[in-house]
PDB file of N, CA, C and O in Angstrom:
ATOM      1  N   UNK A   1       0.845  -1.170   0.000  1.00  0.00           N
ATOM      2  CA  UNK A   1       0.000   0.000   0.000  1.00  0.00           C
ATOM      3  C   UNK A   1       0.886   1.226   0.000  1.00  0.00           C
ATOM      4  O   UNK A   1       1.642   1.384   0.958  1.00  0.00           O
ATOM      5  N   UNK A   2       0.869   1.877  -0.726  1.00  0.00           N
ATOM      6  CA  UNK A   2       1.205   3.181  -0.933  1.00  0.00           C
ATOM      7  C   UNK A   2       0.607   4.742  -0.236  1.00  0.00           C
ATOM      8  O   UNK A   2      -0.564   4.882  -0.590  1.00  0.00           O
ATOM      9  N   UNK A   3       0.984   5.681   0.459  1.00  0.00           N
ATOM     10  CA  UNK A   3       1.204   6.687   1.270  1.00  0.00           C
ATOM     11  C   UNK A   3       1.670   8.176   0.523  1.00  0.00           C
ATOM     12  O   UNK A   3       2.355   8.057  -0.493  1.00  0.00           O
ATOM     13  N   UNK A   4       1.405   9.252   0.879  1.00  0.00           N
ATOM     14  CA  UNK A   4       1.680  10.195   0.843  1.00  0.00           C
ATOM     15  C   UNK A   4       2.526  10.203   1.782  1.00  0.00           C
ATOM     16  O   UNK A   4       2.241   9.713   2.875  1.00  0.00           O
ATOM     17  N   UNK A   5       4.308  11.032   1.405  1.00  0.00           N
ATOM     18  CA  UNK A   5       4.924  11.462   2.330  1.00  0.00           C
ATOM     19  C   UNK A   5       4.507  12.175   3.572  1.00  0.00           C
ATOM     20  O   UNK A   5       5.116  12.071   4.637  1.00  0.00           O
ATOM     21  N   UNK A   6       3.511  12.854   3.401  1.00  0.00           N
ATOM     22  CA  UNK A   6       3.237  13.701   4.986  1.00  0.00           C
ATOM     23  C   UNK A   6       2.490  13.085   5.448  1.00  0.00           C
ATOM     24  O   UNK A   6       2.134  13.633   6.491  1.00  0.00           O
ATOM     25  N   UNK A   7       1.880  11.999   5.254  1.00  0.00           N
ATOM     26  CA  UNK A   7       1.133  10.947   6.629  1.00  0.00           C
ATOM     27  C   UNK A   7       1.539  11.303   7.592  1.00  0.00           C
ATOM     28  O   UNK A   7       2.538  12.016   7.498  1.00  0.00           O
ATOM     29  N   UNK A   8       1.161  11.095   8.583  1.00  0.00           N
ATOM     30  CA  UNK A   8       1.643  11.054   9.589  1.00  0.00           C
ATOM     31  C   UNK A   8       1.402   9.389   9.918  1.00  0.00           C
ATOM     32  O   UNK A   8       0.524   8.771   9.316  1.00  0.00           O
ATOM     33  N   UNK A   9       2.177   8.808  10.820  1.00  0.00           N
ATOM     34  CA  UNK A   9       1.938   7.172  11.078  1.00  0.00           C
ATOM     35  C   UNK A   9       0.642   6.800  11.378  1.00  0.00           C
ATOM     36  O   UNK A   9       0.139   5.739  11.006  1.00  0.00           O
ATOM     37  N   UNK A  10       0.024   7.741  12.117  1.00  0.00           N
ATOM     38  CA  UNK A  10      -1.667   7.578  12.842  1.00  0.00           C
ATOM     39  C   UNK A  10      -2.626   7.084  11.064  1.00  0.00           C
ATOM     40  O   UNK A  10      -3.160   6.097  10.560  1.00  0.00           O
ATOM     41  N   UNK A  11      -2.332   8.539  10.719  1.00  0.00           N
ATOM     42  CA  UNK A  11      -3.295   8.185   9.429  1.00  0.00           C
ATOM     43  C   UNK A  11      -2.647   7.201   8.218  1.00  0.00           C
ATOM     44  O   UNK A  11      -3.242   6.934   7.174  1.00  0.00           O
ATOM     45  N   UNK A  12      -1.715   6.866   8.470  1.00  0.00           N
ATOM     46  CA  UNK A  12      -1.157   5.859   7.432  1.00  0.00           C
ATOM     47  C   UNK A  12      -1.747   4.449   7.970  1.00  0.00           C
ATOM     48  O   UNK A  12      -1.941   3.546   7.156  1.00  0.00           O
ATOM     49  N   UNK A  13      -2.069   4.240   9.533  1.00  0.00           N
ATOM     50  CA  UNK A  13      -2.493   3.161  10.203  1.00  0.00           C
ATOM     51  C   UNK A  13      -4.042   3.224   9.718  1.00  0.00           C
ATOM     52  O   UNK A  13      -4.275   2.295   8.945  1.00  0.00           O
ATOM     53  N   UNK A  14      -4.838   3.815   9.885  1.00  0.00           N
ATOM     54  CA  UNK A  14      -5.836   4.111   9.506  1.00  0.00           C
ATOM     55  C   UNK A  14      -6.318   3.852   8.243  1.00  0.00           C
ATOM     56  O   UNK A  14      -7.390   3.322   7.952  1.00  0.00           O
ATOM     57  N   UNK A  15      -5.242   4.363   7.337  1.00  0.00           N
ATOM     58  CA  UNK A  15      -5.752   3.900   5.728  1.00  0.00           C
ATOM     59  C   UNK A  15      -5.343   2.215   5.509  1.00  0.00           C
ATOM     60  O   UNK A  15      -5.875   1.330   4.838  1.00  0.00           O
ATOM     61  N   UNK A  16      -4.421   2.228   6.200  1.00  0.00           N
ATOM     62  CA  UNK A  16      -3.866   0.332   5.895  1.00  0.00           C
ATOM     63  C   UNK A  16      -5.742  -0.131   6.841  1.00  0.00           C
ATOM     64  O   UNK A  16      -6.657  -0.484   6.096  1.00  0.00           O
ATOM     65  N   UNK A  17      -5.958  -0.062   8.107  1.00  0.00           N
ATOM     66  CA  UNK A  17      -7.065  -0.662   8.277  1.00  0.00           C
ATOM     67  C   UNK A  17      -8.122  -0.353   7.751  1.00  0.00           C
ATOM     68  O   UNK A  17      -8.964  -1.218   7.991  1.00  0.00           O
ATOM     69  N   UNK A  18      -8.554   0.553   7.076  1.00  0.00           N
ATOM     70  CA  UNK A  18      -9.898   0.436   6.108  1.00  0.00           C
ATOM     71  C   UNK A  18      -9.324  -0.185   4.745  1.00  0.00           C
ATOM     72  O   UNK A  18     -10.273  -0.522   4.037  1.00  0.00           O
ATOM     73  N   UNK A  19      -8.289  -0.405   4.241  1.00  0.00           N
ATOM     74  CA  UNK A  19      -8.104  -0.915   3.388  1.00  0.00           C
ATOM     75  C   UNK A  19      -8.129  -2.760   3.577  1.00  0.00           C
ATOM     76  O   UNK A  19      -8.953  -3.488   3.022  1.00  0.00           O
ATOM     77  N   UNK A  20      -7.099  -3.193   4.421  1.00  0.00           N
ATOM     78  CA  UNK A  20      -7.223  -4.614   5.378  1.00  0.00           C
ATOM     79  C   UNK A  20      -8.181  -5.070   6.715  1.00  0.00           C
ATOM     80  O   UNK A  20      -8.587  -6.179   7.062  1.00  0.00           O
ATOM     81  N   UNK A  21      -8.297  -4.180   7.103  1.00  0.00           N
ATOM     82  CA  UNK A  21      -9.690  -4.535   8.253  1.00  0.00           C
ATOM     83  C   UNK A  21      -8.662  -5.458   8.938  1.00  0.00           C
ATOM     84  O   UNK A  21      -9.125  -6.598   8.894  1.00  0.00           O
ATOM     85  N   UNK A  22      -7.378  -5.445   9.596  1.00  0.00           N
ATOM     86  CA  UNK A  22      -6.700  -5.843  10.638  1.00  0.00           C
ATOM     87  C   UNK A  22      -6.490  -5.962  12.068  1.00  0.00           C
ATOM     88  O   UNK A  22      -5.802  -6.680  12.793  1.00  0.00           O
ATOM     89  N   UNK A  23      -7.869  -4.382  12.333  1.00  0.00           N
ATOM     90  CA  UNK A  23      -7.920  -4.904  13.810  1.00  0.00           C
ATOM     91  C   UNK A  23      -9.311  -5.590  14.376  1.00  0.00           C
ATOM     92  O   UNK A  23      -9.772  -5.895  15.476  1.00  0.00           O
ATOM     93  N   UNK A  24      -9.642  -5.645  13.238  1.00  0.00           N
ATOM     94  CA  UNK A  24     -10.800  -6.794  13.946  1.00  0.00           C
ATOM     95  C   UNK A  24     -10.424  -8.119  14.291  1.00  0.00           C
ATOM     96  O   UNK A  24     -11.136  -8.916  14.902  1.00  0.00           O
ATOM     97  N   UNK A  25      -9.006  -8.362  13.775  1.00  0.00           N
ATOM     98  CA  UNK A  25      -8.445  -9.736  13.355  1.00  0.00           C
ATOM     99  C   UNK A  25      -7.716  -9.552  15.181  1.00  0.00           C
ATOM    100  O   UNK A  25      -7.518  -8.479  15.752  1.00  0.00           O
ATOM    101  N   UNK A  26      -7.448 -10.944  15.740  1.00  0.00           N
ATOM    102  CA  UNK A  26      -6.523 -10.899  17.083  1.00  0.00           C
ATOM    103  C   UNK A  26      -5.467 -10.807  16.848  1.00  0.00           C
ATOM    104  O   UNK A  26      -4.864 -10.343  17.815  1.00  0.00           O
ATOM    105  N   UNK A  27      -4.432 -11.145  15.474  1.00  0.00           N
ATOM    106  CA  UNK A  27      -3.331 -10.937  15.506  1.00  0.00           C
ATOM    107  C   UNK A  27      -3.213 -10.874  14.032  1.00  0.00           C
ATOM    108  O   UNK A  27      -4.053 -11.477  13.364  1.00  0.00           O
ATOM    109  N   UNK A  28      -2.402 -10.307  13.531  1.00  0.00           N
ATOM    110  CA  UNK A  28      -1.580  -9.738  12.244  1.00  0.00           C
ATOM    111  C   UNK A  28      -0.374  -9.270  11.973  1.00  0.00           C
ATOM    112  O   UNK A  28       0.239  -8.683  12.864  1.00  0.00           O
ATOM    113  N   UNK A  29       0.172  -9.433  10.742  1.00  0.00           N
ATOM    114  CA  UNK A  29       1.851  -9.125  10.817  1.00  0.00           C
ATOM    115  C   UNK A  29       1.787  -8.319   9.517  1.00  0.00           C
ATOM    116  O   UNK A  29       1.707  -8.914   8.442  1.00  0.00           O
ATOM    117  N   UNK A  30       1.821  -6.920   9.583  1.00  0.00           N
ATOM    118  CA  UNK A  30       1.586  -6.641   8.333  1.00  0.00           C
ATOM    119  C   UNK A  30       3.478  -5.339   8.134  1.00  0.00           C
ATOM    120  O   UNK A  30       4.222  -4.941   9.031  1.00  0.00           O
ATOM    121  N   UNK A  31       3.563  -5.092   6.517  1.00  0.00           N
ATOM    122  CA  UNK A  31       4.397  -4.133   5.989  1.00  0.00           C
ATOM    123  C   UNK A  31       3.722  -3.143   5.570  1.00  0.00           C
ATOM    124  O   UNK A  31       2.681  -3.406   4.967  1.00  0.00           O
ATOM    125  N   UNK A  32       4.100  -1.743   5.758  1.00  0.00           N
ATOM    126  CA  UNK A  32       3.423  -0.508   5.292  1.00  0.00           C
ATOM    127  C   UNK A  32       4.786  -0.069   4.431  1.00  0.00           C
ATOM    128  O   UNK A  32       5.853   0.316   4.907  1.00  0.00           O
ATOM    129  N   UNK A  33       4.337  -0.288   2.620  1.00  0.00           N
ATOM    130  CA  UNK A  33       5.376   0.905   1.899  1.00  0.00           C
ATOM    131  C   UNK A  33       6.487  -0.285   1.883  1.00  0.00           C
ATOM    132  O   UNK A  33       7.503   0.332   2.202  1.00  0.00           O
ATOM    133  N   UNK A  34       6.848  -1.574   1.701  1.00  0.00           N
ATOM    134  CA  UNK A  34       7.669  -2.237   1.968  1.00  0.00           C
ATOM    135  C   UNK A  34       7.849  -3.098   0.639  1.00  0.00           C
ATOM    136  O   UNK A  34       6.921  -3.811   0.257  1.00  0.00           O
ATOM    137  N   UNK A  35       9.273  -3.014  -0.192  1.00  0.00           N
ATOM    138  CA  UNK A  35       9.334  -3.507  -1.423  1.00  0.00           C
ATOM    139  C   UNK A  35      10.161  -4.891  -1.216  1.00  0.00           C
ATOM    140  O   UNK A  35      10.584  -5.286  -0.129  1.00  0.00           O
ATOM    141  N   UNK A  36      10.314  -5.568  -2.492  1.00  0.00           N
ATOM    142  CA  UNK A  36      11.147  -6.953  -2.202  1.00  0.00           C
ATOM    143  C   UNK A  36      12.617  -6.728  -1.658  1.00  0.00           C
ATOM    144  O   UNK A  36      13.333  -7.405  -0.920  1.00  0.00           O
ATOM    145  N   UNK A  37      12.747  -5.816  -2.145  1.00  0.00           N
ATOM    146  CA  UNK A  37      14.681  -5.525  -2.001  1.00  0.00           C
ATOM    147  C   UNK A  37      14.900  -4.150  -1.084  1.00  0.00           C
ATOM    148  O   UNK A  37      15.963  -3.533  -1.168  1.00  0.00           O
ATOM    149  N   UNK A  38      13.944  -3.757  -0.299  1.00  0.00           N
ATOM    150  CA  UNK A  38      13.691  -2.836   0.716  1.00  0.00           C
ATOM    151  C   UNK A  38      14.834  -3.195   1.747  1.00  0.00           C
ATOM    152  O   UNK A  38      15.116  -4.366   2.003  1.00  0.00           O
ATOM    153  N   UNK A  39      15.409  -2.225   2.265  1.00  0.00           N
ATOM    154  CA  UNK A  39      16.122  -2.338   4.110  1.00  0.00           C
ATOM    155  C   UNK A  39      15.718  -0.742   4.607  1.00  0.00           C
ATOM    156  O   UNK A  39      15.976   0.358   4.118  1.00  0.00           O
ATOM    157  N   UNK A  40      15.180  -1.048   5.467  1.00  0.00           N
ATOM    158  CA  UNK A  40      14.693  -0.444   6.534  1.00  0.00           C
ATOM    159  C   UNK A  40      15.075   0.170   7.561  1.00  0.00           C
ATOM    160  O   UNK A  40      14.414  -0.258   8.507  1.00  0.00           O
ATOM    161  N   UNK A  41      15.866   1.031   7.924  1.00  0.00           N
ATOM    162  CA  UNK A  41      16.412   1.672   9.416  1.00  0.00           C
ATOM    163  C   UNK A  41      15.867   2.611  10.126  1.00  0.00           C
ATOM    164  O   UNK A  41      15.964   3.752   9.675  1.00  0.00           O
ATOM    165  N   UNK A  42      15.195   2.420  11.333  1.00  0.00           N
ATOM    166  CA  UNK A  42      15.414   3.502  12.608  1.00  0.00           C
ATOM    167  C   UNK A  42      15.458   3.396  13.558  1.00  0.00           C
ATOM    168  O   UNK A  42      15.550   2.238  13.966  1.00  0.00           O
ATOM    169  N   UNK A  43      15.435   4.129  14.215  1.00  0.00           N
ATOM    170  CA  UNK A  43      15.475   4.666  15.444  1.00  0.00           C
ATOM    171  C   UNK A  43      14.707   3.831  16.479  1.00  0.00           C
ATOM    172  O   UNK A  43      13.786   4.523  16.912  1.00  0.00           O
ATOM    173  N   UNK A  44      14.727   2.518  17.089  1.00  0.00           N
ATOM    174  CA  UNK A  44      13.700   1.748  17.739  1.00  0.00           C
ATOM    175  C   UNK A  44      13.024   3.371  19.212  1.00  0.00           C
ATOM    176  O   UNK A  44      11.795   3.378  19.276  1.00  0.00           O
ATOM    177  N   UNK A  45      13.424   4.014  19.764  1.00  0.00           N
ATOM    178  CA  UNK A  45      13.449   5.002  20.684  1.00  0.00           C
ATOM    179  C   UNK A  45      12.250   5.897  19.761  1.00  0.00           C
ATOM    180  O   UNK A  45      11.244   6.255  20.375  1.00  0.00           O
ATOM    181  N   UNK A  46      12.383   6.257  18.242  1.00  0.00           N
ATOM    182  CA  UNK A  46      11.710   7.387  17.473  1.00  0.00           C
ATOM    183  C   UNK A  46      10.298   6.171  17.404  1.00  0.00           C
ATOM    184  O   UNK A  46       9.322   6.488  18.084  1.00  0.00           O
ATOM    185  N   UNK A  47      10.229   5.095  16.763  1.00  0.00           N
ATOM    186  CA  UNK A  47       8.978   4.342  16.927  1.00  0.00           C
ATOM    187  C   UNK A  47       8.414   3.335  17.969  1.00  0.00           C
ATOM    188  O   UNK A  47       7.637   2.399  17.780  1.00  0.00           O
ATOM    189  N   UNK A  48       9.115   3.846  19.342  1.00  0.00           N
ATOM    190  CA  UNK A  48       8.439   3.482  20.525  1.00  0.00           C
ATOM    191  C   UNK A  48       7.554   5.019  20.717  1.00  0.00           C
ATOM    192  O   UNK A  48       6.344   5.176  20.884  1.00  0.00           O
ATOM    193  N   UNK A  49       8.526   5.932  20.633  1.00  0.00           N
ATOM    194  CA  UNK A  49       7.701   7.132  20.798  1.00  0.00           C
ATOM    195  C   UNK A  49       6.538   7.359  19.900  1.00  0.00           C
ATOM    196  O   UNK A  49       5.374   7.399  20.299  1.00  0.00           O
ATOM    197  N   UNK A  50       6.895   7.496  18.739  1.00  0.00           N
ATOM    198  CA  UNK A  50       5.586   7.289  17.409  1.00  0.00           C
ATOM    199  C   UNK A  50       4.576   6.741  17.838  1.00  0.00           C
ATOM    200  O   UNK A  50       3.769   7.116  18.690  1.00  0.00           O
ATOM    201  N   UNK A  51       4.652   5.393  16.935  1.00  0.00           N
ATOM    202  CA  UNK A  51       4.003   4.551  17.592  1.00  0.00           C
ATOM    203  C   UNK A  51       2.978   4.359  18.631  1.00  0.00           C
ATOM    204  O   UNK A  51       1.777   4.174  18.429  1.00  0.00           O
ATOM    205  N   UNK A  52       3.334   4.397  19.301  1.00  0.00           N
ATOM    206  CA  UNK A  52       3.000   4.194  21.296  1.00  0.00           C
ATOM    207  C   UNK A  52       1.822   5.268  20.970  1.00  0.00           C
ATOM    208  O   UNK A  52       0.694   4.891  21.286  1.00  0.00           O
ATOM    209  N   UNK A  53       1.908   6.244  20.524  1.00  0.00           N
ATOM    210  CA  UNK A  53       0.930   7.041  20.222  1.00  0.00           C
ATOM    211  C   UNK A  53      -0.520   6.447  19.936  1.00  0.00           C
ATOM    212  O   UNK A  53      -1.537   6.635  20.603  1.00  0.00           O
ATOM    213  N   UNK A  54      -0.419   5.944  19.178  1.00  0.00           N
ATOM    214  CA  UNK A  54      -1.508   5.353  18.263  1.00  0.00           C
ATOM    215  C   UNK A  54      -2.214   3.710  19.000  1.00  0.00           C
ATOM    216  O   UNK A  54      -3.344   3.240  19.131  1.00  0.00           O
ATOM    217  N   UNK A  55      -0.708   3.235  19.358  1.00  0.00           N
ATOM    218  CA  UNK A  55      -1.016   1.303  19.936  1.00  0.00           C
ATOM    219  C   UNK A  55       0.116   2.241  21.255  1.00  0.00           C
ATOM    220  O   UNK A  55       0.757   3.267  21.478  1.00  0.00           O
ATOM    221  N   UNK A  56      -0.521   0.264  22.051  1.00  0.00           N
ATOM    222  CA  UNK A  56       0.448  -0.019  22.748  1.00  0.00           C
ATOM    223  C   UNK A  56       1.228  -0.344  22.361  1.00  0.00           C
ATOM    224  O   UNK A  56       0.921  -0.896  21.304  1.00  0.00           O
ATOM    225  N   UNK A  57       2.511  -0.396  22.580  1.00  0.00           N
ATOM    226  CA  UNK A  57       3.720  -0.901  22.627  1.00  0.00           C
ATOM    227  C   UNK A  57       4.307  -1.838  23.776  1.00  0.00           C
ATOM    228  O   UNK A  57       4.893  -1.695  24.849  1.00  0.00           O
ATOM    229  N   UNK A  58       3.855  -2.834  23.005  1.00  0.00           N
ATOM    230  CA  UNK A  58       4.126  -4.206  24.172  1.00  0.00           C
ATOM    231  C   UNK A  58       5.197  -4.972  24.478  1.00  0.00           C
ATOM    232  O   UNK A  58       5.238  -5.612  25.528  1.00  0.00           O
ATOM    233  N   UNK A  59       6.255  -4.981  23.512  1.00  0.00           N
ATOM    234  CA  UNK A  59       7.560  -5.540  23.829  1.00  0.00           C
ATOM    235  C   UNK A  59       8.383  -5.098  22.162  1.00  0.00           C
ATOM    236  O   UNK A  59       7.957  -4.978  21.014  1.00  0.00           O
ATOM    237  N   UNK A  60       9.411  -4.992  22.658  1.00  0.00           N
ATOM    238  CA  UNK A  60      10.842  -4.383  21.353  1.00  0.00           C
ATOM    239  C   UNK A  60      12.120  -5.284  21.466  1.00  0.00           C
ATOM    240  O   UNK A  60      13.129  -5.112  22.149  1.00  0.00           O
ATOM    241  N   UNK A  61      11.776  -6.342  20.561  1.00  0.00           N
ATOM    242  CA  UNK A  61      13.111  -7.754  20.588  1.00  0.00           C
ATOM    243  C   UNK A  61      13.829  -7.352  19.366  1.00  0.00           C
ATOM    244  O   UNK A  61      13.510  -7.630  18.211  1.00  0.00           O
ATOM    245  N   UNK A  62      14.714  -6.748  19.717  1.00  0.00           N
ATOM    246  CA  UNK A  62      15.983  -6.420  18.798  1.00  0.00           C
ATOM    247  C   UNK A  62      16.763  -8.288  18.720  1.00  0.00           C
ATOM    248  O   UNK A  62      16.919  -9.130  19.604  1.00  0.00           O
ATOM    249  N   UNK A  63      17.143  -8.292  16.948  1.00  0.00           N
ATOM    250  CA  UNK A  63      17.191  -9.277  16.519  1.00  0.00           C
ATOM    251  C   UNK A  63      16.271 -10.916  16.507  1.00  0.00           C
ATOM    252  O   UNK A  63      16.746 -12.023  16.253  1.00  0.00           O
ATOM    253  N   UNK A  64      15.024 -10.609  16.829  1.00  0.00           N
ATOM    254  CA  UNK A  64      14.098 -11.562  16.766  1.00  0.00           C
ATOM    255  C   UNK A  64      14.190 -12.313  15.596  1.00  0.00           C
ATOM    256  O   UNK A  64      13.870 -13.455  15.924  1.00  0.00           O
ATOM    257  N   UNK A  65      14.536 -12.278  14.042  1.00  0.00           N
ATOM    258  CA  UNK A  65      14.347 -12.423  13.359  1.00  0.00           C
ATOM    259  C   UNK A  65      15.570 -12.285  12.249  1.00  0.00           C
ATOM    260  O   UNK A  65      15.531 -11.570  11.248  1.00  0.00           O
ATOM    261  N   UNK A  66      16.648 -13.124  12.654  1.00  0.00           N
ATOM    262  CA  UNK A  66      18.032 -12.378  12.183  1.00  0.00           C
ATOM    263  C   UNK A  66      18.278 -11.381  12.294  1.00  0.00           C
ATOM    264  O   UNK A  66      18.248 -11.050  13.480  1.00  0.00           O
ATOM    265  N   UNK A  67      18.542 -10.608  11.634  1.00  0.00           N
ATOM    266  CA  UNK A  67      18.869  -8.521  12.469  1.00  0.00           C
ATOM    267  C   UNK A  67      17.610  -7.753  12.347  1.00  0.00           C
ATOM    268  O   UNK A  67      17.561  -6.591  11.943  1.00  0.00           O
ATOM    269  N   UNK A  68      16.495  -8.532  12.755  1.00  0.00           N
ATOM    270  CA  UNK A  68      15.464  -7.808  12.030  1.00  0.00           C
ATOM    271  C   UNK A  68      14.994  -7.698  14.088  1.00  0.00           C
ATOM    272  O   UNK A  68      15.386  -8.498  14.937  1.00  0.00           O
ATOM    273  N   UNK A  69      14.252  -6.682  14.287  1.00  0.00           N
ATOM    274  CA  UNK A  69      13.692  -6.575  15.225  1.00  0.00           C
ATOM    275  C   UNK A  69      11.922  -6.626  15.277  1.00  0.00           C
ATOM    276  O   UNK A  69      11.162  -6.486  14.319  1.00  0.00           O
ATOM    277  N   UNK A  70      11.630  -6.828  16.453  1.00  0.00           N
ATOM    278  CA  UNK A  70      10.764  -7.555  15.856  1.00  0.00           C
ATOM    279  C   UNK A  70       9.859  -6.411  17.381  1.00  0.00           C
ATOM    280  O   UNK A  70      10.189  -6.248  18.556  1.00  0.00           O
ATOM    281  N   UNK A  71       8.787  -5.912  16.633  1.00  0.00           N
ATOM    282  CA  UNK A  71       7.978  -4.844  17.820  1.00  0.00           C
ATOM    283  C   UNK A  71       6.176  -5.316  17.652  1.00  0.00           C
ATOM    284  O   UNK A  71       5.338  -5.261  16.752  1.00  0.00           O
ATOM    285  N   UNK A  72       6.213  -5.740  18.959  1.00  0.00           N
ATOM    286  CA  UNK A  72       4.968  -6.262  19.357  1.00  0.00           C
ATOM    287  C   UNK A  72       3.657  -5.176  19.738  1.00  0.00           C
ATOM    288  O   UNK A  72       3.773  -4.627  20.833  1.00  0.00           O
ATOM    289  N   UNK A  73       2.698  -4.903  19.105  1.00  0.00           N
ATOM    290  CA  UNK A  73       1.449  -3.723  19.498  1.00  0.00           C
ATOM    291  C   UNK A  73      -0.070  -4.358  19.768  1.00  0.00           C
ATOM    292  O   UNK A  73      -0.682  -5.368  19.421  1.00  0.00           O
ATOM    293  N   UNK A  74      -0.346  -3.077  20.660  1.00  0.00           N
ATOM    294  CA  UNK A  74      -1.394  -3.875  20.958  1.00  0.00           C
ATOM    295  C   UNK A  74      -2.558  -2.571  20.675  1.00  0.00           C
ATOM    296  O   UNK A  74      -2.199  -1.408  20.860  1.00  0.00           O
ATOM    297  N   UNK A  75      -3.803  -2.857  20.267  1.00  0.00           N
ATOM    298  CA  UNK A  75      -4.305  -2.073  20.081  1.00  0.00           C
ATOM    299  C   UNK A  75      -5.550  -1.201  21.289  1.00  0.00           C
ATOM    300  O   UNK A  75      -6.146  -0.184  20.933  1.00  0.00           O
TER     301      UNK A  75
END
């Protein structure tokens, strides 16, 4: 799914769930904006803060997933 740069994360969450209907679901693993040959970096501190906004933020396992970290939300 594709985004306008000035989303903000709230309304980018928002358009992914009227588009997927994900929080009706108990659990989901979804990518926002995420290509095959994509790498990804930030700030785990900038999207606890983000984030946390919108969900809970329930646990942050750096390297869960080979170097991939892996951030648990709750809605």
């Amino acid at each position: 799914m594709s985004c306008p740069v000035d989303y903000g994360f709230r309304d980018l969450l928002l358009a992914y769930e009227r588009a997927e209907k994900f929080m009706s679901l108990d659990f989901d693993m979804f990518t926002i904006g995420r290509g095959p040959d994509s790498q990804v970096f930030y700030d785990i501190d900038y999207l606890d803060q983000h984030w946390g906004r919108s969900l809970n933020v329930v646990s942050i396992t750096p390297e869960a997933y080979g170097y991939q970290t892996a951030i648990v939300l709750k809605k």
